[in-house]
Phi, psi and omega in degrees: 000136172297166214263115161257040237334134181308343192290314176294154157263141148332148153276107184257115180249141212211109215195092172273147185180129202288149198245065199313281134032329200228355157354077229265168167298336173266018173105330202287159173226153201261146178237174201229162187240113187266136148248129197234124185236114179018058142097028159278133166248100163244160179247208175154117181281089192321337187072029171233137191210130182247105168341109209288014203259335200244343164291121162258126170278316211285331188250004177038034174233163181275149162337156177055196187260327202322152177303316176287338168291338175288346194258313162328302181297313155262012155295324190274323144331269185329281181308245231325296168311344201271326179299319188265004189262332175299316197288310183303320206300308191279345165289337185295303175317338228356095139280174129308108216236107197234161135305326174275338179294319171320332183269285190338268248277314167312315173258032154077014180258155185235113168326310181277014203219337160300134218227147152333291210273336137290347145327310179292308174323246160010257173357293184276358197282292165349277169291354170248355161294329149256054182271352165248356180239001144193084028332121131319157164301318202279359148291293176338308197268347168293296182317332166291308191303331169284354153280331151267037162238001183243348124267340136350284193297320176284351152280317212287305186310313232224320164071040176240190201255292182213159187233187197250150171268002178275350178253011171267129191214183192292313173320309176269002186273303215303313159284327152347289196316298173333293202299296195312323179290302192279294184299304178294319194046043165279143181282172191312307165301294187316310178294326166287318218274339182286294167337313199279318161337287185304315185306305192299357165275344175251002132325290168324319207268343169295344159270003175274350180063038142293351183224143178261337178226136165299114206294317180302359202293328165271024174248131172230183189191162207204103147306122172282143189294116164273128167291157179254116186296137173230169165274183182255147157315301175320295157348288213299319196285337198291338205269337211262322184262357176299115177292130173261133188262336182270135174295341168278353146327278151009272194303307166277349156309339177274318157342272180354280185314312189301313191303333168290321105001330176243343186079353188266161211256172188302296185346286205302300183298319158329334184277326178327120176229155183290358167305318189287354209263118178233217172232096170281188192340302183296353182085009207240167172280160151222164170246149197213127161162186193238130154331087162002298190268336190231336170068030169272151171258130169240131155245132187197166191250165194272150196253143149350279190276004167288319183283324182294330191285312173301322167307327186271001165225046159279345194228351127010109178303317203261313174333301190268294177289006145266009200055034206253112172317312194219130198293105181259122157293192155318066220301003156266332161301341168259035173229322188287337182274357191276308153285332145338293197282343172285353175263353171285315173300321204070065206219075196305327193283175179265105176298144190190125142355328200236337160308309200297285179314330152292317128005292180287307192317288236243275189260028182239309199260297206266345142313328180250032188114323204289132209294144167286346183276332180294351180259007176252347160301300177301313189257066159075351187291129170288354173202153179272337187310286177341337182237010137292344163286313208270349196288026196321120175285125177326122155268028167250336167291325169323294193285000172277307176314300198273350168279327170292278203311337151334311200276348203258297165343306183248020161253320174249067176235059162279332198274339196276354200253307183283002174102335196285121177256008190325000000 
C-alpha cells in the first residue's frame, strides 16, 4: 500500500468489469469488482454473469432497455453505492481504511469475530460460487468433506462446536493430522492432501489479516511416492474384445477403453460434445477442449480405437439429446460396473477411470516411444515432473533396450573389454 499523510483522503478506485479468462460454456462471462484504495487491489465476484456480446467496458453496463439489462444495471448501482458508503464510514470513524478492509466490511466479515466454522462457511460460499468457472464438482465435495472431519475432530478433541481462528496453532493442525490418521485410518497420503486442504482454508483468512500469523509456518509434511498402477497392452485389448451381453457393461467398457486411448479423466470426457472433435494440424480428428481440474487447454489426435468407440455411439439416443460424444454414465456407476468387468476379464487390478488415464500415460504413449513432454501436452499437464509420477518404466521397454544392447554387444564383442559400442 502507498505511503499518506493522516491529511489526505485515500484515493478510491471502483471497477466493474467481465472476466473473459473465466468464462462459462453456455456464452456467460462472470463479472468482478476491482476496489483500488492507493494503489491497493482486491477483486470480489459480484456472483452475476453476462453475455459476452452485452458487456460495455467503457460504461460498466449491460447493453439495451431490456428488462434483464435493467435489473442488472441496477444490481451494479447498488454495489458500487454499497462501496462508497463503505469508504465515507471508515474514513469518518479513521478506521484503517484498505481496499481490503472494503471487501470485509462489503461482505459482512468482521475480522475479530471469525471462527473456524465461518471461515468454512466463508470459504466453501466462494468455492461454489465458481464451480462452473474453476471448481469441480470433485473439488467441491473433497473440501465438504474436509469440512465434516475437521469438526469431527473438534467435538471429538475438544467437545466444541467452533472455535476463534486465533486458536488455531501448530498444536491443532498436528491433532488434526494424529485424528486423520488413527481415528479415520486414512493412509499417509490421504491424511496429508486433507492437511494440505485445510492449510488452503486457513490461507484464506491469513490473506484477509483475519488471523495476523499462519499456523502452519512450522508444520511440514511429506507425501510418500506411490507407483502408478497401468494396464498392459495384453489387459486393455483382453477388456475391448471380451463379448457383452449386458448393454450397460457394454457401454462402459467402451468408456474405459476410449479413456485408455485418450488419457482423459472421467470429468473431461463426461463433457464431451461433438463440438470438440476438430481437425487437426496433420489433417486428422483431434479432440480439443480444457480440463476440468487445471482448466488447461488439452489437444491430442484420436487414436484408431479411440475413433470406432466414437462412431459406434454417434446415433446413441442419449447423445444426440444431449448433445454428448459419448453416453457417459455416472463415475460411481462406471467404477461399480467397472468391477463387474475386471472379475469377468480376470483382470486383478481395480479398474477405475483414472487406472485407464495412467494406461494411456504409460503403456499406449511412452511405452510405444512417444517423448514425455508430448505426453505431458496431451494430458494437460502444466509441468512435466507432473507426467513424471506417471512415467513407470515398462517392463518390455526395459527388455527391448537391454535386447539392443545385448545385440550390440554379440555383433562387437572385442569392443566389450574397453567399453566402447561406437
Amino acid at each position: 500500500m502507498k505511503d499518506f499523510s493522516p491529511q489526505m483522503t485515500p484515493s478510491l478506485g471502483i471497477l466493474f468489469f467481465a472476466k473473459k479468462t473465466k468464462s462459462l460454456q453456455n456464452g456467460q462471462i462472470p463479472v468482478y469488482l476491482r476496489i483500488t484504495v492507493n494503489g491497493e487491489r482486491v477483486e470480489v465476484a459480484t456472483k452475476r454473469t453476462i453475455p459476452m456480446d452485452k458487456w460495455i467496458p467503457k460504461q460498466q453496463r449491460y447493453r439495451g432497455n431490456s428488462e434483464e439489462a435493467r435489473l442488472f444495471n441496477t444490481f451494479i448501482d447498488s454495489m458500487r453505492n454499497q462501496v462508497f458508503r463503505i469508504y465515507r464510514d471508515l474514513c469518518d470513524s479513521k478506521s484503517l481504511l484498505s481496499a481490503l478492509a472494503i471487501k470485509n466490511e462489503l461482505q459482512g466479515i468482521n475480522a475479530s469475530d471469525m471462527t473456524l466454522r465461518g471461515l468454512f462457511t466463508y470459504y466453501m460460499n466462494q468455492k461454489r460460487s465458481l464451480q462452473e468457472i474453476q471448481f469441480s464438482l470433485g473439488t467441491i465435495k473433497r473440501y465438504e468433506t474436509l469440512e465434516a472431519h475437521t469438526f469431527e475432530f473438534l467435538k471429538a478433541s475438544k467437545k466444541l462446536n467452533d472455535i476463534s481462528l486465533s486458536d488455531i496453532n501448530y498444536r491443532f493442525i498436528t491433532d488434526f493430522e494424529y485424528y486423520l490418521r488413527v481415528t479415520k485410518n486414512n493412509c499417509n497420503n490421504t491424511a496429508i492432501k486433507y492437511i494440505q486442504n485445510f492449510r488452503s482454508v486457513i490461507l484464506t483468512a491469513v490473506r484477509n489479516e483475519w488471523i495476523s500469523k499462519d499456523p502452519f509456518t512450522n508444520y511440514k509434511s511429506r507425501l510418500q511416492e506411490v507407483e502408478r498402477q497401468a494396464l498392459s497392452m495384453w489387459e486393455v485389448e483382453k477388456i475391448y474384445n471380451h463379448p457383452f451381453n449386458i448393454d450397460r457393461i457394454d457401454q462402459v467398457r467402451d468408456i474405459f477403453v476410449f479413456c485408455c486411448y485418450t488419457g482423459l479423466a472421467y470429468a473431461d470426457v463426461h463433457a464431451l460434445s461433438r463440438d470438440n472433435i476438430i481437425t487437426g494440424i496433420d489433417g486428422e480428428s483431434w479432440i480439443e477442449t480444457h480440463r476440468k481440474k487445471t482448466d488447461s487447454r488439452t489437444r491430442l489426435p484420436i487414436l484408431p480405437r479411440a475413433m470406432e468407440i466414437i462412431n459406434k455411439y454417434k446415433r446413441h439416443p442419449k447423445c444426440i439429446a444431449d448433445n454428448k460424444l459419448l453416453p457417459v454414465l455416472s463415475n460411481q456407476k462406471m467404477n461399480a460396473y467397472l468391477k463387474e468387468i475386471a472379475t469377468i476379464c480376470n483382470i486383478r487390478q481395480n479398474l477405475t477411470t483414472h487406472l485407464a488415464r495412467h494406461t494411456f500415460a504409460t503403456t499406449i504413449t511412452l511405452g510405444n516411444g512417444v517423448p514425455m513432454e508430448t505426453v505431458s501436452k496431451m494430458l494437460g499437464h502444466s509441468s512435466i515432473s507432473t507426467t513424471q509420477i506417471y512415467s513407470k518404466v515398462l517392463d518390455n521397454k526395459i527388455s527391448d533396450d537391454m535386447g539392443a544392447l545385448r545385440n550390440r554387444f554379440e555383433t562387437h564383442p572385442s569392443r566389450q573389454k574397453d567399453g566402447t559400442m561406437g
